[in-house]
C-alpha positions, 0 to 999 in steps of 0.5 A, a space after each residue: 312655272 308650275 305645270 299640271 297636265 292631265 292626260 289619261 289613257 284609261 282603260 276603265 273611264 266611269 260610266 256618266 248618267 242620271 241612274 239615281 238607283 245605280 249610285 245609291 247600290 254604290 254608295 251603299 256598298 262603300 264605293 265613291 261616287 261624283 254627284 252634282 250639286 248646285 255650287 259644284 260637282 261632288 266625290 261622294 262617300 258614305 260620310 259615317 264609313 272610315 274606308 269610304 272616307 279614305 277612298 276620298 282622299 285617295 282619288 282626290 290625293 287630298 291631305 287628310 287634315 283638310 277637313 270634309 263636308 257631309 251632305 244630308 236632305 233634312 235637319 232631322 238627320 243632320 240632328 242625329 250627328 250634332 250636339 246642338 243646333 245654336 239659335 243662330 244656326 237655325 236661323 241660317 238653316 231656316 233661311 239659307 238650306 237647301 243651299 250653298 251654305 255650309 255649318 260648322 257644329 259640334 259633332 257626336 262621336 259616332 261622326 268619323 274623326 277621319 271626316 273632321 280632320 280631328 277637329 271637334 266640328 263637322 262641316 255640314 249642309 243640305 245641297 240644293 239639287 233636285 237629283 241628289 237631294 232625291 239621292 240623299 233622301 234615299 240613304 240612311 247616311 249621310 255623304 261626304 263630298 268634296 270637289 270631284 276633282 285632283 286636290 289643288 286643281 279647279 273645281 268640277 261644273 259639270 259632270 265631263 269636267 268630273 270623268 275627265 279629271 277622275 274618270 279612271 278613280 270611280 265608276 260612276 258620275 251622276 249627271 245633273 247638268 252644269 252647277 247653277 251657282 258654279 262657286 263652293 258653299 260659303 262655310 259659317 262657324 261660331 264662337 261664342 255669340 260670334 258668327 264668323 266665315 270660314 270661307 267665302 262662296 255661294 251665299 253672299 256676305 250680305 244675305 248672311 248679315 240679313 238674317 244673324 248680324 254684322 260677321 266675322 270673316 276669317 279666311 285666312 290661308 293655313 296649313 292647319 285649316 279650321 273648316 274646308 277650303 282654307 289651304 294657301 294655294 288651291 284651285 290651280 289651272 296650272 299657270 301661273 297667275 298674275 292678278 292686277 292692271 291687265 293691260 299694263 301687264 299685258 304690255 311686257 308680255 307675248 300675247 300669243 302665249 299670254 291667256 286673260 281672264 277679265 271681268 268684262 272688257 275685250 282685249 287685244 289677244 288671240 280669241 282663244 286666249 280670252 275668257 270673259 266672266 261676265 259682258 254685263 258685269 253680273 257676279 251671279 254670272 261671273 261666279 257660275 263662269 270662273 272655273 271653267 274660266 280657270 279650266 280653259 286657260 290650262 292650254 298648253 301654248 299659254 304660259 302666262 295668265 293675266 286676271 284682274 279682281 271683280 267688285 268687292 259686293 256680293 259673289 265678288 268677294 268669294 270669286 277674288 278669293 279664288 282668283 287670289 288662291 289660284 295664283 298663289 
């Protein structure tokens, strides 16, 4: 069984607060930031600065052939780190930016090999929080920023889930209050006509087709990524994970060492060993809930977590996606 156990005793914790003045100083000078956006919390560096890149990938101890995503405030600014902007992805931009999508584009040589992973593509989107959008708006560059949190592990909704996770890696977390859609952004590539998803996340399938089509969808796990959040096993509460019929599997199992995660139903465990994602069965909610869903079943007396897939509709598809990463 695998166990991942967090326990800091830190000398430096960063500093939590809304000084969007004090993360720009930052920022500005190559050090990393947690930022807030509406999918989840951010580690922010200057996206066009090689040293602030790896300082990424050091604090997070991610491998550097997963590819980061940049964040900028305009089309106008993201025009300067692309070859072309294809008719298709201006209509995503045009519908879905500011918002949890991200778009693969052919990059220009000034953008950073070390961001791409080497792949000829950036990942890019315009985030849809008021205080970084202010944030970005204020810098001449743009950001990279994966989860703020250890590579592998659950994502960040809010900004303690950030200093408590690498609050002795930075020295300063934005906070913009807990993540509104609370699942990563939904990443869309081409390849000739062809409009194809890379990973699934905070805009839905089904508005994706609204705008460009029926889509491609290619999430398949690899250790050789195309895009941001295709590796195999990630999201990890550190237990394993057992997805399917909860009640029948809860029958083999010590109920006092078992945690369930289910969609809506009440079972028969300890409270504290239960989260519910959503009581009226609403995905929005459900998707705003899952990490800190996964985040609390990583309690040290359960052994065992039981978990059951959502619809396949909407947010659903992206929520089963990381329920089935985070058993792997």
């Amino acid at each position: 069984m695998r166990s991942i156990i967090f326990a800091f005793q830190k000398l430096n914790v960063a500093t939590i607060g809304s000084n969007i003045e004090e993360a720009k100083r930052l920022l500005s000078s190559g050090e990393i930031v947690g930022i807030p956006t509406e999918t989840v919390y951010g580690l922010a560096g200057n996206a066009l600065d090689e040293d602030a890149i790896l300082k990424i990938y050091s604090a997070k101890n991610r491998p550097k052939f997963d590819p980061l995503i940049a964040h900028t405030d305009s089309i106008e600014k993201i025009t300067n780190l692309v070859k072309e902007i294809p008719e298709k992805a201006k209509l995503l931009a045009d519908r879905f930016w500011p918002g949890p999508l991200t778009i693969l584009l052919e990059k220009e040589s000034s953008v950073p090999d070390l961001l791409t992973s080497g792949l000829s593509r950036i990942a890019i989107r315009i985030p849809n929080h008021p205080t970084t959008v202010q944030l970005l708006a204020e810098l001449d560059f743009p950001l990279a920023a994966p989860s703020a949190n250890p590579f592998g592990y659950v994502s960040p909704t809010s900004a303690q889930h950030v200093q408590d996770q690498l609050g002795d890696k930075i020295s300063y977390i934005l906070d913009g209050g807990p993540c509104k859609v609370g699942l990563e952004s939904s990443i869309v590539g081409f390849e000739g006509d062809d409009v194809v998803i890379y990973r699934l996340g905070g805009t839905k399938v089904e508005s994706i087709e609204e705008v460009v089509g029926s889509v491609k969808i290619q999430v398949n796990e690899s250790s050789n990524p195309a895009a941001p959040g295709m590796l195999k096993s990630h999201y990890s509460p550190g237990r394993k994970m057992i997805i399917g019929d909860i009640e029948e599997n809860l029958q083999s199992l010590p109920k006092e060492r078992t945690g369930i995660l289910s969609f809506s139903r009440v079972y028969d465990v300890p409270e504290q060993n239960q989260v519910i994602l959503s009581s009226s069965e609403d995905l929005d909610e459900a998707a705003r809930n899952i990490f800190s869903a996964l985040r609390k079943m990583d309690q040290p007396h359960i052994e065992v977590i039981l978990a059951e897939y959502l619809p396949s509709e909407g947010l659903g598809k992206a929520i089963n996606d990381r329920l089935r990463r985070a058993a792997v």
